[in-house]
Structure formats: C-alpha cells, structure tokens
N, C-alpha and C positions, 0 to 999 in steps of 0.2 A: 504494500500500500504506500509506501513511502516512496515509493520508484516509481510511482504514477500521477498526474498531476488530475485536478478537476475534468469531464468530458473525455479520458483518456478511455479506454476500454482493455481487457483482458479476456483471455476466452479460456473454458474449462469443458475439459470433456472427459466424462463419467465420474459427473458429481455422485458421490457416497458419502454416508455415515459409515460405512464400513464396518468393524470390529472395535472401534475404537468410539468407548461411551463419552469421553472428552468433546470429541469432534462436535456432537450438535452443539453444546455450548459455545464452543471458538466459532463455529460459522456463525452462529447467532449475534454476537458480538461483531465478528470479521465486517458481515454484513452491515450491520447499522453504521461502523466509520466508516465505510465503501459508501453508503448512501450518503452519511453525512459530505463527505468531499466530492461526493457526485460522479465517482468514477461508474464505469458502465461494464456491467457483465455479460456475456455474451455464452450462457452453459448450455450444455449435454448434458444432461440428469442423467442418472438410471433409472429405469423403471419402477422400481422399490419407492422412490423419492416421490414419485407420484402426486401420491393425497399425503405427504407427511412431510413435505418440504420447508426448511425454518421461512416464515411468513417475512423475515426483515430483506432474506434472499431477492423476494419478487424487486424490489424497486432498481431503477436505471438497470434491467435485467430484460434479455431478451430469454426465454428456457423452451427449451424442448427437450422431448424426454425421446432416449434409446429404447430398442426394443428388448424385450425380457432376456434375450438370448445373448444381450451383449454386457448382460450387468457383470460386473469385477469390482472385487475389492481397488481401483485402479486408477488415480487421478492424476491427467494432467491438466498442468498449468502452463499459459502462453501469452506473456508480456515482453513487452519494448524487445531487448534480445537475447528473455532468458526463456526458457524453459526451465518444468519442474515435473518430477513423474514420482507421485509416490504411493507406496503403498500400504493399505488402511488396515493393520492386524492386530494385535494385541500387542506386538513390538511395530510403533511402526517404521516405514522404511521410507526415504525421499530421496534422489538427485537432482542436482541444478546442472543443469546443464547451459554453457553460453555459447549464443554465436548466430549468427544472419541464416547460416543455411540453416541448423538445427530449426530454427522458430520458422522458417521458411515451410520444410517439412512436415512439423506438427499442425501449424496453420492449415495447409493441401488435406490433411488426415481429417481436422477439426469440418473443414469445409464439405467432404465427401459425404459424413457422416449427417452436418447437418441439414443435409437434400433427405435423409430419407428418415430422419428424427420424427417426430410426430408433436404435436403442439399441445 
C-alpha cells in the first residue's frame, strides 16, 4: 500500500482466506486503508469467496469470481513492478518477485483468466 499512490490500481488473482484464520482480519483492515487512499483493486476471487467476501473488499474494487475448479490455496499479487505469489496454509508461504517482464507475464495470466471469470 505504501508503493501505491491515490487512483493507482493493483490486480489479484485467486483471492482466498485460505488456511490461514489471520487473513480475514488483515484483508479486513488491508481493505478499508486501500479505500481510505482510494487505490483500486482489480480481483479474481475464488469461488468459496463468493457470498463471504470481507464487505470493506467491495469498494474502488472491480471482483469477479473463478470457477470452482480453479480454487487454490494461491495468491497472486501485481503492482507497479513487483509481483507476489503466496501461499495461504497454516505456515504461510510468499515470494516477491521484481521486474517489467515478471509483472508483464502475470498481468497476460491475470487478463486470460478475467475473460472467463464470472461476475
């Protein structure tokens, strides 16, 4: 959030709660200073997220949800020129990854997926 300015946007694909009973609170929170600086999100839910998505999520949010077959414990994250891929278990697990072509790649991935995403 710090790396992002007001109007900026980030994209997320295969938002989860995962295994990790922490997470709904930190999105819960993540989200309201997202809204409060007005930066914009741009997610891939999982299906599970459905009807239990934290409510402060929705704003400057565009969401669409994946279909049941493609839920994973498994999120990435794609700003300015980082990426981030982690994963949601009871240990959990993250990389950062930096670089024009990395974010170039997950963007194409991000974009594939949200043609057949459902609303």
């Amino acid at each position: 959030m710090d790396e992002l300015n007001s109007g900026e946007e980030y994209y997320v694909l295969g938002a989860t709660y995962g295994d990790t009973p922490a997470l709904r609170p930190y999105f819960h929170n993540h989200h309201i200073r997202r809204s409060k600086k007005r930066i914009k999100v741009k997610m891939l839910a999982n299906y599970e997220t459905r009807s239990n998505l934290e409510l402060t999520t929705k704003k400057y949010a565009k969401i669409r949800y994946l279909p049941q077959h493609f839920i994973s414990n498994m999120t990435i994250f794609v700003y300015n020129n980082k990426s981030i891929i982690a994963i949601w278990t009871k240990s959990p697990t993250a990389f950062l990854m930096e670089g024009e072509e990395v974010v170039k790649n997950f963007k194409t991935y991000f974009d594939t997926f949200w043609k057949i995403a459902k609303k």
